[in-house]
N, C-alpha and C positions, 0 to 999 in steps of 0.2 A: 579743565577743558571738558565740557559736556558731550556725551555721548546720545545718537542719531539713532531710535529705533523705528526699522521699516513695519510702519502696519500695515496689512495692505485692507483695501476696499472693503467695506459690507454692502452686498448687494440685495435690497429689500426688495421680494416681488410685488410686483402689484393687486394679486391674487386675494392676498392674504394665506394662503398656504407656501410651501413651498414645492417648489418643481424637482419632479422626480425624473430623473436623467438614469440613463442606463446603467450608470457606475452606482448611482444611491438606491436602485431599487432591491426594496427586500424581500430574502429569501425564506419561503417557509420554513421555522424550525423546527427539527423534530420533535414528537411527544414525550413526555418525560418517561426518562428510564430509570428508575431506581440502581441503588449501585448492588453488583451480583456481589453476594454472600453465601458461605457457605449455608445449606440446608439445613432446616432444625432436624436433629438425630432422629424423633420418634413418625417423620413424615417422609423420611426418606426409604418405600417400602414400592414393591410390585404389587399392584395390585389383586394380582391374577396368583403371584406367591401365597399372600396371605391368604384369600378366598379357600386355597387348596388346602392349607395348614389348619385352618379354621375350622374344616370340614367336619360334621361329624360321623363315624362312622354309619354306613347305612345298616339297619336293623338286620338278622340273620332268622329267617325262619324254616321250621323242616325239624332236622334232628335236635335243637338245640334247644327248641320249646318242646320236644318231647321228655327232654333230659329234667327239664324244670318244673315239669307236672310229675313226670317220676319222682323226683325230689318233695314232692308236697306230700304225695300219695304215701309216702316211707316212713312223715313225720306220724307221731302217736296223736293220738285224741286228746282235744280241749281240756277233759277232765281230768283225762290221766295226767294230763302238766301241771294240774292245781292240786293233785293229790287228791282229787273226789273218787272212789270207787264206789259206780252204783248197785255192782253187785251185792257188795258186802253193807251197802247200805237197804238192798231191802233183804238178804236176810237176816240182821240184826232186827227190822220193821216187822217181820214172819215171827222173830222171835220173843219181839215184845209182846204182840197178839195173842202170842199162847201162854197165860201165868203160870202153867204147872210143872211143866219139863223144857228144856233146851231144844233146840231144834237140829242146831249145830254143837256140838261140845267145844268149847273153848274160840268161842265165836267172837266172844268182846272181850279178848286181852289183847287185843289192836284198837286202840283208840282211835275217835274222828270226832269233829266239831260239823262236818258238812248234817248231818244226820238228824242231831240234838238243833243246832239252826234252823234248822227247817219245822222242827215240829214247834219249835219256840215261835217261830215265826205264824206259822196256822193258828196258834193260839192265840196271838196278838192279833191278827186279820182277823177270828171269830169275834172275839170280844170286840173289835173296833167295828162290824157290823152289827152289833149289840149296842152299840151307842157308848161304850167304855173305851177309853185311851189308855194303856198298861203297856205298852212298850217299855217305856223306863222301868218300871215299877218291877217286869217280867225280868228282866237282865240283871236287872240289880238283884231279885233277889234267889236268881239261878246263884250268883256270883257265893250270894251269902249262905245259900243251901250247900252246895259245894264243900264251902270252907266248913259247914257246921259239920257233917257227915263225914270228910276227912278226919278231921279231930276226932269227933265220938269215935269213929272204927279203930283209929291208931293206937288211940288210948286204950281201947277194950283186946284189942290183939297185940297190945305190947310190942316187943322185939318180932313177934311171929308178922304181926303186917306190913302186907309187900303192897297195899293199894298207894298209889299217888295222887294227887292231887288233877293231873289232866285226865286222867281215866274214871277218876269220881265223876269231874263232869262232864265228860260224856255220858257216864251211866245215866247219873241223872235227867240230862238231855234228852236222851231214848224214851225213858220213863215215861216223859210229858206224855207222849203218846197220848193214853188212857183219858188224858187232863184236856187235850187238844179236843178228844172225839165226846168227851162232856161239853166244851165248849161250843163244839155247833149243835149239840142236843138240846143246850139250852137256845137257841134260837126259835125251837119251835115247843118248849114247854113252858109253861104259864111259873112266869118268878113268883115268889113267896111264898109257892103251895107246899105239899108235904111230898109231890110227886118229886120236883128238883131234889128237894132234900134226902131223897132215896137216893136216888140217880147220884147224885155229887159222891155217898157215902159208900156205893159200888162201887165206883171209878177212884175213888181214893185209894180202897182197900188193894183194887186188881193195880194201879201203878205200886204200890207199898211192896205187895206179894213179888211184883216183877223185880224188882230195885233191890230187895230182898237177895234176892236167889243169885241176885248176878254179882251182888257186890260178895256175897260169898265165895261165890266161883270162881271170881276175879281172884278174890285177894288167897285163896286155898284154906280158910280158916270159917269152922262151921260153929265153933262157940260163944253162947251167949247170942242167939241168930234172933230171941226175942229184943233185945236192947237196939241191937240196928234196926229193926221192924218198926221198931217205938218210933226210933229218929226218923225214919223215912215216912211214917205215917205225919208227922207233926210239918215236916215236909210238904207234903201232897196236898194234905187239908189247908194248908196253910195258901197253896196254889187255889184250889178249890173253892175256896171263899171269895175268891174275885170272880167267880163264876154264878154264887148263889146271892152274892150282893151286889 
């Protein structure tokens, strides 16, 4: 037995659209709302919290940058933190000047490199306003003067010498002196005459005589005082030559 299903009607308008009746008209729908989630951790903050937190302290002036200049004022001099003492660098310079006596007794058994630098350095400036480049040539052979004069004195003072090797070159270093103020002499005297070669052969002698006396004094041992004359003469002249040639 077949079974009877009720369809009911389709009603096509004649429109071609369809009519909108009170019951089918539609309603605005709302905009979309995303679904609420917790807040990510590092955005969930007061604004006006943070700004305060953030803040940095406002600067304090008056007593506080008085304290701070006090404090600069207390610190010791440039030099004095690199170990340069200039006093005792010009009178060691006083007592190069004079070859015959000390000026100070026991003046250069304090060593310094600031002193011997500098005159090293005049020497090298003279001769490079001379048209000559000896920078290297100078160092190098302070280094080797040095080490030659140590040995000769040890050897000749045996167990009795007390010179070191940083105190040789200092001495030596002072010395230059004499070799420095050859060097800008020769600026204004004519090369290859017999006048240089005068001049070079004073200033040899007066650094020898000075280098002399002091490495004596240094070291407390006066014997055999012509053999270290010899070596510091062989020294000096040996400086000296890059001044007449």
């Amino acid at each position: 037995m077949s079974k009877e299903f009720n369809v009911p009607p389709v009603i096509f308008p004649s429109g071609g659209n369809p009519v909108l009746t009170a019951t089918t008209e539609r309603r605005p729908t709302a905009p979309f709302e995303p679904r609420p989630s917790n807040p990510i951790p590092f955005m969930s903050f007061d604004v006006g919290s943070a700004a305060a937190s953030t803040s940095f302290p406002a600067p304090q002036f008056g007593s506080g940058s008085m304290g701070g200049s006090a404090n600069f004022d207390d610190e010791p001099p440039l030099f004095e933190e690199l170990g340069i003492n200039t006093k005792q660098i010009w009178s060691k310079t006083v007592s190069i000047l004079n070859p015959f006596r000390a000026t100070i007794p026991n003046l250069h058994d304090e060593a310094d490199l600031a002193g011997p630098f500098l005159f090293l350095m005049a020497f090298g400036l003279f001769q490079l306003l001379a048209g000559k480049i000896h920078f290297g040539i100078i160092s190098g052979w302070v280094t080797v003067a040095a080490l030659f004069l140590y040995a000769v004195f040890n050897m000749l003072a045996g167990r009795q010498g007390t010179l070191d090797l940083y105190r040789c070159l200092s001495l030596i270093g002072y010395c230059m002196l004499p070799i420095a103020i050859l060097s800008a002499l020769s600026l204004f005297i004519p090369q290859g005459g017999l006048v240089i070669f005068v001049t070079a052969v004073v200033f040899v002698i007066w650094s020898t005589r000075v280098c002399t006396r002091l490495l004596v004094e240094v070291a407390r041992w006066d014997e055999h005082c012509g053999l270290v004359a010899y070596a510091c003469f062989l020294v000096y002249l040996l400086f000296s030559l890059l001044v007449v040639f």
